[in-house]
TORMAR-545937 format. One record per atom (N, C-alpha, C, O): residue number from 1; residue in one letter; x, y, z. Coordinates in Angstrom, 3 decimals. Atoms other than C-alpha are relative to their C-alpha. Example, Ala and Ser with C-alpha at 12.3 -4.5 7.8 and 13.67 -1.06 7.14 Angstrom:
2
  seq  type        xx        yy        zz
    1     A     0.890    -1.190     0.000
    1     A    12.300    -4.500     7.800
    1     A     0.900     1.200     0.000
    1     A     1.936     1.181     0.665
    2     S    -0.820    -1.190    -0.060
    2     S    13.670    -1.060     7.140
    2     S    -0.770     1.090     0.730
    2     S    -0.261     2.198     0.899
This chain:
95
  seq  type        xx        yy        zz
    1     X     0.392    -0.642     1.224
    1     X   121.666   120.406   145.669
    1     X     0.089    -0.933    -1.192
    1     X    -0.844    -0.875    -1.993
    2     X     0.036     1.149     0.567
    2     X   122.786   117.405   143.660
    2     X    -1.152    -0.591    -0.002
    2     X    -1.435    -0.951    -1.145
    3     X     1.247     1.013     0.140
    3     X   119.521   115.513   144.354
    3     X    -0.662     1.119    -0.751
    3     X    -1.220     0.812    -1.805
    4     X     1.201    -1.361     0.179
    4     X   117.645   118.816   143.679
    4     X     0.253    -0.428    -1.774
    4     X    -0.680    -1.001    -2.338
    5     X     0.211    -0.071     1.054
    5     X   119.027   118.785   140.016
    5     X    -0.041    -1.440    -0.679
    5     X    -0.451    -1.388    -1.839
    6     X     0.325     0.931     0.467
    6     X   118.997   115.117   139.333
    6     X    -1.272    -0.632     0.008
    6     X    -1.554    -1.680    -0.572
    7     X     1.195     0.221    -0.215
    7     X   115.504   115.228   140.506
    7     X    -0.506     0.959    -1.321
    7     X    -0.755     0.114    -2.180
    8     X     0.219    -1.069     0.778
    8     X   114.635   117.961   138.098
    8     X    -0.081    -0.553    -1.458
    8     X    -1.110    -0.621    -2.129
    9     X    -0.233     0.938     1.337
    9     X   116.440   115.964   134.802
    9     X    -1.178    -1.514    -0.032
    9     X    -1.535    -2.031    -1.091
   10     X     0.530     1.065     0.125
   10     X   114.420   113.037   135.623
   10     X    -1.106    -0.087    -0.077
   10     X    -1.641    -1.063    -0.602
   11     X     1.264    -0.607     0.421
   11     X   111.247   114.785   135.743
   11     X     0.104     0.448    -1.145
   11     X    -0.896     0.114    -1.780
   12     X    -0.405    -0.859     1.738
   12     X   112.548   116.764   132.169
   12     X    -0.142    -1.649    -0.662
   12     X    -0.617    -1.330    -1.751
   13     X    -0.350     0.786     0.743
   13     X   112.816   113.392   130.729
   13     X    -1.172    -0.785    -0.072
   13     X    -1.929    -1.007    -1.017
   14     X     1.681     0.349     0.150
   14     X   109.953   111.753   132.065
   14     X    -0.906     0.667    -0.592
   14     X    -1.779     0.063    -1.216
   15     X     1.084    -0.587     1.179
   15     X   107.979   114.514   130.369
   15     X     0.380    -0.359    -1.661
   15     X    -0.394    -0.774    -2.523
   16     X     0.077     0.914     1.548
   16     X   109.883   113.584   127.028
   16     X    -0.711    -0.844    -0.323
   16     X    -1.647    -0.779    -1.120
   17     X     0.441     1.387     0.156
   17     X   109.182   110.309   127.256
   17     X    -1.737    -0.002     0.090
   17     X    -2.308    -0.978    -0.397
   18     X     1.450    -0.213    -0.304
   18     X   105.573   111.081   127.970
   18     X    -0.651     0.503    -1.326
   18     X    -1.760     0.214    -1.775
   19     X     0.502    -0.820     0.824
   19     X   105.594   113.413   125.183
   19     X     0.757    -1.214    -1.464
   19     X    -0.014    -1.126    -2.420
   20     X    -0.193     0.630     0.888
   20     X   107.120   111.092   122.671
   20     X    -0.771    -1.544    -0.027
   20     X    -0.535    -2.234    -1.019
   21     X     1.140     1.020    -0.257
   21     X   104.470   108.074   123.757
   21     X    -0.777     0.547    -0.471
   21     X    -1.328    -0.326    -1.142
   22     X     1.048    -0.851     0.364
   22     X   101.978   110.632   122.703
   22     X     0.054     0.375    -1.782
   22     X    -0.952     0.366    -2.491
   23     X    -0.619    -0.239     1.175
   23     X   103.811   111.508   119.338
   23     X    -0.195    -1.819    -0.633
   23     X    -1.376    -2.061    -0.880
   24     X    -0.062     1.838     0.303
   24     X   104.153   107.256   118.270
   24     X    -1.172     0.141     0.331
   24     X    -1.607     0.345    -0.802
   25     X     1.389     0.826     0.113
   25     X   100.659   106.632   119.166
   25     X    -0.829     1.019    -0.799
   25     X    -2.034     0.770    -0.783
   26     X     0.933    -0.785     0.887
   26     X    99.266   109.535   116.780
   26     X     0.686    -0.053    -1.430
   26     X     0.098     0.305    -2.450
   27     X    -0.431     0.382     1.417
   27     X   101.757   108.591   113.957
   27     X    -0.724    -1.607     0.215
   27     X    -1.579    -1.899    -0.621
   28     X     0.891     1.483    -0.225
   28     X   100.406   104.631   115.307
   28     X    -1.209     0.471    -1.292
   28     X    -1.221     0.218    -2.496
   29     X     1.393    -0.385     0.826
   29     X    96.850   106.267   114.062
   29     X     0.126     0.360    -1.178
   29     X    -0.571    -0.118    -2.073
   30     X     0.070    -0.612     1.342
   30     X    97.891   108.216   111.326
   30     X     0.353    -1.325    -1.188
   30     X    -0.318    -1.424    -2.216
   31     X    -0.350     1.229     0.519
   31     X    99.456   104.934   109.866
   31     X    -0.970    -0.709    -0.339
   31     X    -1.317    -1.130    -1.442
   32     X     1.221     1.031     0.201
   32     X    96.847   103.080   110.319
   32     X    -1.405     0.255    -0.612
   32     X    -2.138    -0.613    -1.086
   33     X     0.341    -0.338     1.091
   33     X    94.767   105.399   108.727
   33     X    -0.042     0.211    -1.942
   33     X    -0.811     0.284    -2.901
   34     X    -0.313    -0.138     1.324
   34     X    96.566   105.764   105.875
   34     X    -0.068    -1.614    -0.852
   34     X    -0.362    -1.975    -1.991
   35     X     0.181     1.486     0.677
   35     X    96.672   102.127   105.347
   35     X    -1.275    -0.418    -0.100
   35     X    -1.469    -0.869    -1.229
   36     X     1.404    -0.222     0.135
   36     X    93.292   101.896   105.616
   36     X    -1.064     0.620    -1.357
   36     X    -1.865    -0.019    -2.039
   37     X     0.022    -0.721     1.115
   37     X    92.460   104.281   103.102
   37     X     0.768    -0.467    -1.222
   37     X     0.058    -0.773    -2.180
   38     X    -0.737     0.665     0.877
   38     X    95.277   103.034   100.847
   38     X    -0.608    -1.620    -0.671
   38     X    -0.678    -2.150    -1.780
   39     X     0.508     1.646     0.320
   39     X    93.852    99.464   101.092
   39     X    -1.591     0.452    -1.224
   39     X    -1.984    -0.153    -2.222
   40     X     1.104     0.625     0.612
   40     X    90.608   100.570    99.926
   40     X     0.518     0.638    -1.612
   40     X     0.045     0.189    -2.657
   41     X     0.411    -0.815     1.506
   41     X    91.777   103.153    96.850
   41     X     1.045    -1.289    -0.679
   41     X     1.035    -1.044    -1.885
   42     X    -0.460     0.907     0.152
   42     X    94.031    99.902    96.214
   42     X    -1.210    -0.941    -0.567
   42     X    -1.128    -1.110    -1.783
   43     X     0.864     0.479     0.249
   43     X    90.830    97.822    96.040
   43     X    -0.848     0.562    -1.374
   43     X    -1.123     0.057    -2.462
   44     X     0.737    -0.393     1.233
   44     X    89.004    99.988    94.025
   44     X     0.334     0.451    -1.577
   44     X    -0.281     0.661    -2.622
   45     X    -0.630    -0.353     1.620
   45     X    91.493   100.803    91.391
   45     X    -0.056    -1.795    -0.622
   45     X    -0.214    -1.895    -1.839
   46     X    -0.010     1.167     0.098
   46     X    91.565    96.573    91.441
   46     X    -1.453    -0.215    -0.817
   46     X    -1.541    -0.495    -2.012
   47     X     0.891    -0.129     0.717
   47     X    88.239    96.662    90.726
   47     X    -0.573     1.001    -1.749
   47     X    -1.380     0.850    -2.666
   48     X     0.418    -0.640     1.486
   48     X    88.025    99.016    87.809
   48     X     0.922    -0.655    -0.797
   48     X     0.535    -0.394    -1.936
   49     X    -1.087     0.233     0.581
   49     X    90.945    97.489    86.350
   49     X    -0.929    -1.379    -0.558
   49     X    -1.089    -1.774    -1.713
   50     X     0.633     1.449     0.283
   50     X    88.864    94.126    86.770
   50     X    -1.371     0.368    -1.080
   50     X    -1.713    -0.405    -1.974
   51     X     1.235    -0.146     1.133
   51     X    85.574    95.958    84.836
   51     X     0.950     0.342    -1.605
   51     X     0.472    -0.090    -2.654
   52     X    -0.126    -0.171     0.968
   52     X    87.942    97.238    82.246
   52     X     0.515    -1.261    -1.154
   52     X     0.496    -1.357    -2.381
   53     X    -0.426     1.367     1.078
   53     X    89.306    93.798    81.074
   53     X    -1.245    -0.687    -0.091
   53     X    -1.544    -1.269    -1.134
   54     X     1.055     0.574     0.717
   54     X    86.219    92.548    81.300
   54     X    -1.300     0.358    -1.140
   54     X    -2.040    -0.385    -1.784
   55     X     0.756    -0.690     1.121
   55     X    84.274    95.044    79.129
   55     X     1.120     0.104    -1.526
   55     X     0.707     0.287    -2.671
   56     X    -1.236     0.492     1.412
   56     X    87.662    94.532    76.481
   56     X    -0.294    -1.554    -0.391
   56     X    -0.243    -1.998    -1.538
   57     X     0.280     1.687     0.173
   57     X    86.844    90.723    76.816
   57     X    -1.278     0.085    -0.554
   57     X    -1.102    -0.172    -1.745
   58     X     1.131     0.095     0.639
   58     X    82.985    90.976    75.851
   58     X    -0.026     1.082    -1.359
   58     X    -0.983     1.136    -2.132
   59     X     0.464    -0.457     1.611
   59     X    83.713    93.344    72.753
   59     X     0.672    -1.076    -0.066
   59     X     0.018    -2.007     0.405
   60     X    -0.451     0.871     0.583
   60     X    86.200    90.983    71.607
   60     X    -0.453    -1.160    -0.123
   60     X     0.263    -1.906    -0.791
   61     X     0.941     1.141    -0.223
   61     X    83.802    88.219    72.139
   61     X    -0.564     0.195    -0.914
   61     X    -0.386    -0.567    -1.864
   62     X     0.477    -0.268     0.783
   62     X    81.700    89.943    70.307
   62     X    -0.053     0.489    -1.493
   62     X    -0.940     0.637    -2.333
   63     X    -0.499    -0.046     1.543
   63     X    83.626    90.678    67.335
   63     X     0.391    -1.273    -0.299
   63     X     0.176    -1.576    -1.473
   64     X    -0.250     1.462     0.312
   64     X    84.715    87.195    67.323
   64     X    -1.044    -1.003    -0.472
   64     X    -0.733    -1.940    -1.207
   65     X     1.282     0.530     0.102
   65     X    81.281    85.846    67.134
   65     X    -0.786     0.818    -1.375
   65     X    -1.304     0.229    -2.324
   66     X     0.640    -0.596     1.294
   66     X    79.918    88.552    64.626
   66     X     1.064    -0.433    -1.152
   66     X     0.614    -0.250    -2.283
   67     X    -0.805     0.311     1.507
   67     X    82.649    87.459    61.997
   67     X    -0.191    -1.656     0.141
   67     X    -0.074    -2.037    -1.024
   68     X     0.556     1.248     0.057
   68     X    81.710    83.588    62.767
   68     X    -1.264     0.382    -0.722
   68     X    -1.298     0.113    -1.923
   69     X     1.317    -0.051     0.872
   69     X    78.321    84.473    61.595
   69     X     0.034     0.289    -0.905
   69     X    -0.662    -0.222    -1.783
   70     X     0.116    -0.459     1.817
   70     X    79.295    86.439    58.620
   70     X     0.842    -0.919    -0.822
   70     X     0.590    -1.043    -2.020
   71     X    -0.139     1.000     0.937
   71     X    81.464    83.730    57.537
   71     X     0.604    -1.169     1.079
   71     X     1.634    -1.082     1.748
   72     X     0.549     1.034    -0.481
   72     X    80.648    80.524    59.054
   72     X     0.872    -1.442    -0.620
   72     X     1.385    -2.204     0.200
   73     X    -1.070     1.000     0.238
   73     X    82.682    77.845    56.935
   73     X     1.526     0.248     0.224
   73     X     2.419    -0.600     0.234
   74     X    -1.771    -0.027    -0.170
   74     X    86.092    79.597    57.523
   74     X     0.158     0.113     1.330
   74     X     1.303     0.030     1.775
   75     X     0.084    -0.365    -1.194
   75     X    85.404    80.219    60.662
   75     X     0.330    -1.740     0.681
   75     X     1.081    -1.997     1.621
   76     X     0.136     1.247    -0.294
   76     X    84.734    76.186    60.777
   76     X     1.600    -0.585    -0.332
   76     X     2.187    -1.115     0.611
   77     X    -1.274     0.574     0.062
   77     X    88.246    75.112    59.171
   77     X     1.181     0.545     0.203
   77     X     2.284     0.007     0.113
   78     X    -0.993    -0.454    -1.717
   78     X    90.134    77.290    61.393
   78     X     0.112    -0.669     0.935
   78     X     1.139    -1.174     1.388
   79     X     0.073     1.256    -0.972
   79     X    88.782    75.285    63.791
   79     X     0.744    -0.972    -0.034
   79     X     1.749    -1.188     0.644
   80     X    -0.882     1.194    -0.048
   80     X    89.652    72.138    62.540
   80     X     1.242     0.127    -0.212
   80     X     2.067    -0.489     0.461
   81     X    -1.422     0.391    -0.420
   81     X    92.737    72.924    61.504
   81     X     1.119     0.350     1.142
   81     X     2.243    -0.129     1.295
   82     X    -0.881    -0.154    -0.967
   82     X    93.940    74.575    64.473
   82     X    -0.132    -1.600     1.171
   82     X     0.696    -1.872     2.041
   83     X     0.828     0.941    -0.848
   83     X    92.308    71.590    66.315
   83     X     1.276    -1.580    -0.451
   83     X     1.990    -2.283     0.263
   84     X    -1.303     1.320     0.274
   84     X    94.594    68.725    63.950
   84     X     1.556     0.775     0.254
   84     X     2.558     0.075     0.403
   85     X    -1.615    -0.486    -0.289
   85     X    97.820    71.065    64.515
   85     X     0.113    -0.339     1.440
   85     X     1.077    -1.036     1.758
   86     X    -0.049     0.012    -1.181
   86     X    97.026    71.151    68.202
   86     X     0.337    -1.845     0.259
   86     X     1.336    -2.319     0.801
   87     X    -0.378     1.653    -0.440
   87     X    96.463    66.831    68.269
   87     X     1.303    -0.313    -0.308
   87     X     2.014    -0.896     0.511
   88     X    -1.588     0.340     0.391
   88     X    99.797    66.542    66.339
   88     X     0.742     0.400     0.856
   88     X     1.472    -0.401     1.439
   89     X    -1.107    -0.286    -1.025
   89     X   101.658    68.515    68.511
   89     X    -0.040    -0.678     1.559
   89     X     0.978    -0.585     2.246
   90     X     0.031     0.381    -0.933
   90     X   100.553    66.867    71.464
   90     X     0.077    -1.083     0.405
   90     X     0.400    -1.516     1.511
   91     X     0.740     1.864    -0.065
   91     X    99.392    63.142    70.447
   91     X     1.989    -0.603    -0.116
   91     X     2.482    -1.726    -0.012
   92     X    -1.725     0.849    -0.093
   92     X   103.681    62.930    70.196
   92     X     0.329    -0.805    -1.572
   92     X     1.471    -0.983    -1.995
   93     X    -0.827     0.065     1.330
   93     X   103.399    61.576    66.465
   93     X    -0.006     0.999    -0.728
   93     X    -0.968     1.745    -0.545
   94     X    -0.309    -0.798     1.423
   94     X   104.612    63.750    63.349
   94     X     0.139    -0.909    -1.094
   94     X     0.392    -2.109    -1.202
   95     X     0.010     1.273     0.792
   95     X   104.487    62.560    60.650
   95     X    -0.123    -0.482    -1.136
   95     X    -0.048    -1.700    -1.300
């Protein structure tokens, strides 16, 4: 009778085990779904993120450029002088 019920447990267990191989390979899927999915709403928030700095970058372009045109000499010795602050600080003399 001993074999009888150690035969019995070992069949009970083998069905666990059967049934928890079955369980892991549908969380496996579900996982791998979700990452899947994740990757792309990941991507695509990447992407809008990437149109919104770049539609912030072309106004500001464009306000930068419309006040060059409306005034055109200050616009010019900005330039230069950010341009001789920049050589000084870099060319190593002061002076």
């Amino acid at each position: 009778m001993a074999t009888t019920g150690t035969e019995t447990d070992i069949k009970a267990l083998q069905d666990q085990i059967s049934s928890l191989r079955a369980e892991f390979g549908n969380m496996r899927d579900t996982l791998r779904d979700l990452l899947r999915h994740g990757g792309a709403e990941a991507a695509q928030k990447a992407r809008d993120s990437g149109e919104k700095l770049m539609d912030e970058a072309k106004k500001r372009f464009s306000g930068i450029s419309s006040e060059i045109e409306e005034k055109p000499i200050t616009a010019a010795v900005t330039a230069f002088s950010a341009g001789v602050l920049l050589g000084m600080i870099f060319s190593g003399r002061r002076g």
